[in-house]
N, C-alpha and C positions, 0 to 999 in steps of 0.2 A: 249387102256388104256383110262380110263374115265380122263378127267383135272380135274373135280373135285378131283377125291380119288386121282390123284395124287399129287394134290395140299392137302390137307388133313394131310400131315406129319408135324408134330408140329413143325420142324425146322423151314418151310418157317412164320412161324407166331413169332417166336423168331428172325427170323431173321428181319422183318417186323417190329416187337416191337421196335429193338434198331436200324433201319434202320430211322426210327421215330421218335424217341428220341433223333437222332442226326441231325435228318432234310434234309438226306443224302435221295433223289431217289437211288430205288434199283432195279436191275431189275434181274429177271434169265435171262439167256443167252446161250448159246453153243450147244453142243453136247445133253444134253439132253430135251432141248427145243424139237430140233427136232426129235429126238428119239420119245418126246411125240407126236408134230405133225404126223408123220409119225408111230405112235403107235407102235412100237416097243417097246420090255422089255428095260428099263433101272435100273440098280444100283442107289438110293436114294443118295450113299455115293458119288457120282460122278455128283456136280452139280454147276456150274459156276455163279458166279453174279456179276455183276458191280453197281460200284455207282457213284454217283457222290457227289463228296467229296475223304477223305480221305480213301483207303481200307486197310487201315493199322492199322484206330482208330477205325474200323468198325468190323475190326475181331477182334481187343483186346478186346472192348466189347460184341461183342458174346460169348466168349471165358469164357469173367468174366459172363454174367449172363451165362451161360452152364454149368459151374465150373465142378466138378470133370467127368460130364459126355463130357463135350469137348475132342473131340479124334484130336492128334498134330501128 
């Protein structure tokens, strides 16, 4: 798998946007990091991130700008 294309999905930049906007470092992390290192298929919906700050005020706001498209 290319990092680009798979970096390419609109989330990681929504996420990025209000990652941003609250000044919170973010970073992907887990299982599908190295999935992609090791290129292996992985599921988009299945992807881990930390921050630093709050990850509680961090997915509210993703959440609000996602609005009805945010899946809970």
């Amino acid at each position: 798998m290319n990092y680009k294309k798979a970096l390419d999905n609109p989330i990681f930049k929504t996420i990025c946007n209000v990652a941003d906007g609250l000044n919170y470092p973010t970073f992907v992390v887990g299982g599908w990091v190295r999935d992609l290192l090791l290129k292996r298929k992985r599921k988009i919906e299945d992807i881990d991130f930390v921050c630093v700050g709050s990850g509680i005020v961090l997915a509210q706001k993703i959440c609000n700008k996602l609005g009805k498209d945010a899946a809970l």
